[in-house]
Residue, then its C-alpha position, 0 to 999 in steps of 0.5 A: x513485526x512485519x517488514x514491508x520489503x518482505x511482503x510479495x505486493x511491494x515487490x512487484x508481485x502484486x497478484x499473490x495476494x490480490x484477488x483475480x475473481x473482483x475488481x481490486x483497488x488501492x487508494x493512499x490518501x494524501x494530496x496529489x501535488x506531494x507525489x504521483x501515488x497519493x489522492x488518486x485510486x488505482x484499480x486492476x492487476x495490470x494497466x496505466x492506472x492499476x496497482x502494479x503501476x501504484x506499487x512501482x511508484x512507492x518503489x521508485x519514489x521511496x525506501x522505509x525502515x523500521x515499519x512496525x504494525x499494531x494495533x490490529x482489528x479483524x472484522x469477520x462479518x465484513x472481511x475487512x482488516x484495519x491496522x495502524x504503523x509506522x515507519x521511518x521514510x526516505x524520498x530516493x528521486x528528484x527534488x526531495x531526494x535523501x530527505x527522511x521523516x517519520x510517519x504513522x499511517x492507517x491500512x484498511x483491507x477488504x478481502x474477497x471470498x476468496x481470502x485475497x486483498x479487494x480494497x487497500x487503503x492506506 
């Protein structure tokens, strides 16, 4: 079981486990008008659009519990790793604030030659 608060990227460190050498990106899917990370691509390390701005954004906009993962299919040929989970979610900020609700989601991540996240799709 994987706990996703343990993991460097959600802290904030979102170097340690994506690539410096190729242009990386991460994409939830969802539509925009439900929060300010969904339906939109953030791409690089650093900057307004890039993935240390979408990690700060589930950071501030939500809490989880309970995230198990399963399910796991490795595709070598490609370097690419897909995964189902779940996990209970709270809003934490303005109108949806307290509200829980359980999810099941889907992570796609492409890896570089250098064995670091290129892509992360969720």
């Amino acid at each position: 079981m994987l706990n996703l608060a343990e993991v460097s990227v959600y802290r904030g460190e979102v170097s340690k486990i994506h690539s410096k050498t190729h242009q990386v990106t991460a994409k939830q899917y969802g539509l925009p008008l439900l929060a300010p990370f969904l339906g939109r691509q953030f791409s690089g390390l650093k900057g307004p659009n890039s993935l240390e701005t979408y990690f700060s954004l589930l950071r501030k906009y939500l809490t989880f519990e309970n995230m198990t993962f399963d399910e796991w299919v490795v595709d070598a040929e490609s370097s690419k790793v897909s995964c189902r989970g779940g996990a209970k979610f709270k809003w934490i900020e303005g109108d949806g604030d307290g509200q829980w609700w359980d999810e099941k989601f889907m992570y796609i991540l492409d890896f570089g030659q250098d064995v670091k996240v290129t892509d992360y799709q969720v």
